[in-house]
mmCIF file of the C-alpha atoms, coordinates in Angstrom:
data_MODEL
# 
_entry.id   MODEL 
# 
loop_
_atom_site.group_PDB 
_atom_site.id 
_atom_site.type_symbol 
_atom_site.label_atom_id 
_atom_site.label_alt_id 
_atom_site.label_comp_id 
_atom_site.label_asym_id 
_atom_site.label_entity_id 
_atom_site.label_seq_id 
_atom_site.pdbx_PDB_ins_code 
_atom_site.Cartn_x 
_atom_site.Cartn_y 
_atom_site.Cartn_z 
_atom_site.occupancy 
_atom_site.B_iso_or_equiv 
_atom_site.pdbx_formal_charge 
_atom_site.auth_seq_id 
_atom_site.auth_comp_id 
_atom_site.auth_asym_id 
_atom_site.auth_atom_id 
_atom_site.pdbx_PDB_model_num 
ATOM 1  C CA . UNK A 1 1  ? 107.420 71.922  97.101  1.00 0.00 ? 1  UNK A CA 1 
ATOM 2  C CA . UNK A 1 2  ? 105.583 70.668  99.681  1.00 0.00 ? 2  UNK A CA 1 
ATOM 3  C CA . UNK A 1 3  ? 102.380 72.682  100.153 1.00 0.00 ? 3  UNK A CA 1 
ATOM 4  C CA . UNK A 1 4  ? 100.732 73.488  103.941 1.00 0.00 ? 4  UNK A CA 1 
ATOM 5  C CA . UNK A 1 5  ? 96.759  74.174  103.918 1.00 0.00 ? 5  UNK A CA 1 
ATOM 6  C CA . UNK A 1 6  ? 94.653  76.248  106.513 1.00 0.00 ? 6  UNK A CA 1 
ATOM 7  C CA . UNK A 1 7  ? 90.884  75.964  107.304 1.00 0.00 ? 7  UNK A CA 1 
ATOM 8  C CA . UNK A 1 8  ? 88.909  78.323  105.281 1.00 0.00 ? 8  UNK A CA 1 
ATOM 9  C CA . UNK A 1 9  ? 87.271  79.545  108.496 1.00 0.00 ? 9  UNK A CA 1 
ATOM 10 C CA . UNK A 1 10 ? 90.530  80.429  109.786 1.00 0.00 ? 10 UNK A CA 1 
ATOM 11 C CA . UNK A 1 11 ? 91.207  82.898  107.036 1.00 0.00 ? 11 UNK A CA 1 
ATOM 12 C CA . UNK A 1 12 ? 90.234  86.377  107.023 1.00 0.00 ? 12 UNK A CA 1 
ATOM 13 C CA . UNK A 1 13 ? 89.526  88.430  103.508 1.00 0.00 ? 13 UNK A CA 1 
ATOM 14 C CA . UNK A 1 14 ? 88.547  92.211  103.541 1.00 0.00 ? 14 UNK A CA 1 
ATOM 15 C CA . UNK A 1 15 ? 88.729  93.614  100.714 1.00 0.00 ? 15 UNK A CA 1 
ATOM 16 C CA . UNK A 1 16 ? 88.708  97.312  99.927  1.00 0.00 ? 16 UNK A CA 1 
ATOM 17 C CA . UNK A 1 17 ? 86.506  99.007  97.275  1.00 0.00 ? 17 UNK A CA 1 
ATOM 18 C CA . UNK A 1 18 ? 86.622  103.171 98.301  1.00 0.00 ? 18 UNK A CA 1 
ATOM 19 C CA . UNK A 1 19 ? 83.286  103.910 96.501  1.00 0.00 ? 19 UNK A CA 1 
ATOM 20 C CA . UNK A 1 20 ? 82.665  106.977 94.630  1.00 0.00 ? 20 UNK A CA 1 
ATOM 21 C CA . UNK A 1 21 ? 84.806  109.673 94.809  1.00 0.00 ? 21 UNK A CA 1 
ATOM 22 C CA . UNK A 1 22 ? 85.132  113.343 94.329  1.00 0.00 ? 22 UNK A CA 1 
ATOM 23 C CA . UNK A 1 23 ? 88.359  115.141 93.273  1.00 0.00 ? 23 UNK A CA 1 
ATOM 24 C CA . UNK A 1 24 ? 89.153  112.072 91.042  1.00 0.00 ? 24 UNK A CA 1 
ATOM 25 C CA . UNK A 1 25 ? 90.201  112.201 87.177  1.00 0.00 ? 25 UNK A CA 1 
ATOM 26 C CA . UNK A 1 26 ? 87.609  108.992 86.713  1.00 0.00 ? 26 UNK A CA 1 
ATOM 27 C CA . UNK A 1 27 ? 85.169  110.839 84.158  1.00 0.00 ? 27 UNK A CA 1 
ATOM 28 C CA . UNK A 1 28 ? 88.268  112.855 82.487  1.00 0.00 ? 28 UNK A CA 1 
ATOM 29 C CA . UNK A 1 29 ? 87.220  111.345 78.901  1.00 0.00 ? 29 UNK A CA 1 
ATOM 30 C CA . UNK A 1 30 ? 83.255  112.047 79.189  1.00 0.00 ? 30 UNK A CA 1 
ATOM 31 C CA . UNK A 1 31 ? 81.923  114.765 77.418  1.00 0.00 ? 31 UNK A CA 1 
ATOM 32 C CA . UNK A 1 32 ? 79.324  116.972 76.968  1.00 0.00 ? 32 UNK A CA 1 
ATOM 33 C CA . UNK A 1 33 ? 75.394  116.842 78.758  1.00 0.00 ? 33 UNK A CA 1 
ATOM 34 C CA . UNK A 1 34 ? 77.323  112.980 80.433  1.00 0.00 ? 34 UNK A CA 1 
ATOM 35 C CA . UNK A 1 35 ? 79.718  115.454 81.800  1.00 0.00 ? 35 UNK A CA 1 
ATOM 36 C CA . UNK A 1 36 ? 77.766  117.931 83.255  1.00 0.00 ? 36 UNK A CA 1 
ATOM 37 C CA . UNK A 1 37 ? 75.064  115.286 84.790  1.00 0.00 ? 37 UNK A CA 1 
ATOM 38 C CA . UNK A 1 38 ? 77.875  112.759 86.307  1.00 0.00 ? 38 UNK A CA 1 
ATOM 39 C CA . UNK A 1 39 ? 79.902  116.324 87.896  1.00 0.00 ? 39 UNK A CA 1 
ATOM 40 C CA . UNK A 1 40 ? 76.151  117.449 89.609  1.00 0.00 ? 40 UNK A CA 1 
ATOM 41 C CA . UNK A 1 41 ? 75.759  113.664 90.646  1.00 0.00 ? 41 UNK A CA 1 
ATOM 42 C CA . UNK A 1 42 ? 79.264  113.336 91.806  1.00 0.00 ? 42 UNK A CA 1 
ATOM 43 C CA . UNK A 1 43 ? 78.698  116.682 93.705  1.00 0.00 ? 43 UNK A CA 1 
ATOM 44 C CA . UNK A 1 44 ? 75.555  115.625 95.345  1.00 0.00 ? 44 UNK A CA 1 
ATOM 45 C CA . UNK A 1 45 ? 76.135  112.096 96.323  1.00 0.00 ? 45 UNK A CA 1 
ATOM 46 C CA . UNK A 1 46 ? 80.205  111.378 96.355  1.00 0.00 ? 46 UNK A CA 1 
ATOM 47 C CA . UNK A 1 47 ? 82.744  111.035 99.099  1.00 0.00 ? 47 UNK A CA 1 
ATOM 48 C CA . UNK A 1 48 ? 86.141  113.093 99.703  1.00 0.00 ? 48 UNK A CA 1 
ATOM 49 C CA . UNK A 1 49 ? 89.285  111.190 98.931  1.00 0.00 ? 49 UNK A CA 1 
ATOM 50 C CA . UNK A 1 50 ? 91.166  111.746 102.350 1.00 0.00 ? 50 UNK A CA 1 
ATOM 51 C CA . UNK A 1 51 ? 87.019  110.434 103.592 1.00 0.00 ? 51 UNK A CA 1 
ATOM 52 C CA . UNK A 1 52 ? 87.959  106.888 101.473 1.00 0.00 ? 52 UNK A CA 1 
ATOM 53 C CA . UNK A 1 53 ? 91.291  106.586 103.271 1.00 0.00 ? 53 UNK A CA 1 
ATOM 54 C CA . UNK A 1 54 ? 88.830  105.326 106.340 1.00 0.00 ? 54 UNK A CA 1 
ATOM 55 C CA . UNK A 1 55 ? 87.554  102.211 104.641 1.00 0.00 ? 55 UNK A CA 1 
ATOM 56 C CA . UNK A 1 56 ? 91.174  101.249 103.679 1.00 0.00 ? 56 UNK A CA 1 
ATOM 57 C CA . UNK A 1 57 ? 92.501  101.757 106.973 1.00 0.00 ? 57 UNK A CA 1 
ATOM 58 C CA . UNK A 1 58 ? 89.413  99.835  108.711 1.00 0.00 ? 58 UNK A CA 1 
ATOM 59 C CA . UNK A 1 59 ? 90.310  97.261  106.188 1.00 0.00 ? 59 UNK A CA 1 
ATOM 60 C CA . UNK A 1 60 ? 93.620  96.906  106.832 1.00 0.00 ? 60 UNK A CA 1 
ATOM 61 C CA . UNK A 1 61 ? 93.754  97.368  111.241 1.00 0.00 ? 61 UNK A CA 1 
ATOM 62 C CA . UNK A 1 62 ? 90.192  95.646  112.449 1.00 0.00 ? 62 UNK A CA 1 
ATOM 63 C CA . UNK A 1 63 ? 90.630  91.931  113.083 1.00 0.00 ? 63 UNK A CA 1 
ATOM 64 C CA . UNK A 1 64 ? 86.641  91.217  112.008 1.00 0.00 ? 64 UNK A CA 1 
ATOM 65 C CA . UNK A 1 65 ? 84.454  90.967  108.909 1.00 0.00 ? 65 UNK A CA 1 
ATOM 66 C CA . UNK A 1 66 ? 80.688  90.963  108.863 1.00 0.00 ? 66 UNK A CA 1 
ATOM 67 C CA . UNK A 1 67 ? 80.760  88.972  105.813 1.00 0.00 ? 67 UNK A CA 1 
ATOM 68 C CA . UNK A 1 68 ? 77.614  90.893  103.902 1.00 0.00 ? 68 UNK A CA 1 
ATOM 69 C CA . UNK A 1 69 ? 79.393  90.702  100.676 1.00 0.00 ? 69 UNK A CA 1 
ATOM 70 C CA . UNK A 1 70 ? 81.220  87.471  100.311 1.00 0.00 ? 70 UNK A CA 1 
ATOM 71 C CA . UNK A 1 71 ? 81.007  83.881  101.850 1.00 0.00 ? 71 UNK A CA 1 
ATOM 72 C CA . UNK A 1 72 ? 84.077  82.694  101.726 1.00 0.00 ? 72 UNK A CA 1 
ATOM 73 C CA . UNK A 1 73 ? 83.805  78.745  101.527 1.00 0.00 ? 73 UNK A CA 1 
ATOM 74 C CA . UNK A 1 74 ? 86.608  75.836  101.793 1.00 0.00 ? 74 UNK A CA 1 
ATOM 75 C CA . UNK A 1 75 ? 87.994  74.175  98.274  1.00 0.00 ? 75 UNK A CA 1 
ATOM 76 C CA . UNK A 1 76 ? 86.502  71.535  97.346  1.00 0.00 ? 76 UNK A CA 1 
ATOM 77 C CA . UNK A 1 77 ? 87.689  68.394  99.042  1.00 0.00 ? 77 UNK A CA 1 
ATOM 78 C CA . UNK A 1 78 ? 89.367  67.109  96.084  1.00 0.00 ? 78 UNK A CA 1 
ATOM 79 C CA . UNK A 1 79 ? 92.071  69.608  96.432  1.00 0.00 ? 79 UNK A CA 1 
ATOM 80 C CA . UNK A 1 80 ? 93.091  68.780  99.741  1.00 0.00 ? 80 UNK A CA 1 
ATOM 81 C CA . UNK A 1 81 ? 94.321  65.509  98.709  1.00 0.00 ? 81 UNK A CA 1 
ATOM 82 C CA . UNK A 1 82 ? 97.894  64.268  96.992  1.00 0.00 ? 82 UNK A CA 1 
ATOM 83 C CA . UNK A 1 83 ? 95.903  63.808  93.998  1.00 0.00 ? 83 UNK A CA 1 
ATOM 84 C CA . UNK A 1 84 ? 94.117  67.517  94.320  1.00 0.00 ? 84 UNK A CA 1 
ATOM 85 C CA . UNK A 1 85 ? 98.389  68.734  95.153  1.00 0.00 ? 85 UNK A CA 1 
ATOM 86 C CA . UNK A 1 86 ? 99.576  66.727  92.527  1.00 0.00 ? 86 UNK A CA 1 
ATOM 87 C CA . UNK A 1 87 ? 97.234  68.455  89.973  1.00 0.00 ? 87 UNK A CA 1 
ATOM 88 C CA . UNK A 1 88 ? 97.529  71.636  91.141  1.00 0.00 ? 88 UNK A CA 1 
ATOM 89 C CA . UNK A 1 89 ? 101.467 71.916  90.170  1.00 0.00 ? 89 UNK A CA 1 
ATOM 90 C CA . UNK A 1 90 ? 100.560 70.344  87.080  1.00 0.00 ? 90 UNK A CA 1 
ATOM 91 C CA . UNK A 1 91 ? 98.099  73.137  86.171  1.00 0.00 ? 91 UNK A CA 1 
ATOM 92 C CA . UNK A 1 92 ? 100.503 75.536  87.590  1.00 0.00 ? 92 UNK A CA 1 
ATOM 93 C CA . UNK A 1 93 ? 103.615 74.094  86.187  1.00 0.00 ? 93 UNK A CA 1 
ATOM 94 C CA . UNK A 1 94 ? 105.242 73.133  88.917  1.00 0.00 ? 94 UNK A CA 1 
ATOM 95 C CA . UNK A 1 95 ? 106.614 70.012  88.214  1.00 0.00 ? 95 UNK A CA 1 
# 
């Protein structure tokens, strides 16, 4: 199989992480005082769902990152060569 490579800076990641939610079953299994104190936190400070569905659609349509979370960096030069192929498929049991 005959692998083709892009330049990292050609590549675009965003990745989605909604933050914290009401109206989600995420604390179902607390208990007690923990309970009560994440429910008046959860009140005070979280977003709606259908509010998250923003930051997955912005994710998904704008062509752009600002990068403030990750850097995303080439390979290392190694595995851009036959040898760095050839042990890749090896790891990955491809030959």
């Amino acid at each position: 199989m005959d692998l083709e490579y892009i330049k990292a800076e050609d590549v675009v990641l965003n990745l989605i992480e909604p933050g914290f939610l009401k109206g989600t079953e995420f604390n179902r299994d607390v208990k007690g005082g923990l309970a009560i104190g994440l429910k008046l936190f959860q009140t005070l400070v979280a977003r709606e769902v259908k509010d998250a569905g923003t930051t997955i659609v912005d994710a998904t349509v704008v062509k752009e990152a600002h990068g403030c979370y990750w850097e995303i960096r080439p390979s290392p030069p190694f595995l851009y060569t036959q040898e760095g192929r050839d042990t890749m498929d090896k790891l990955w049991g491809r030959q």
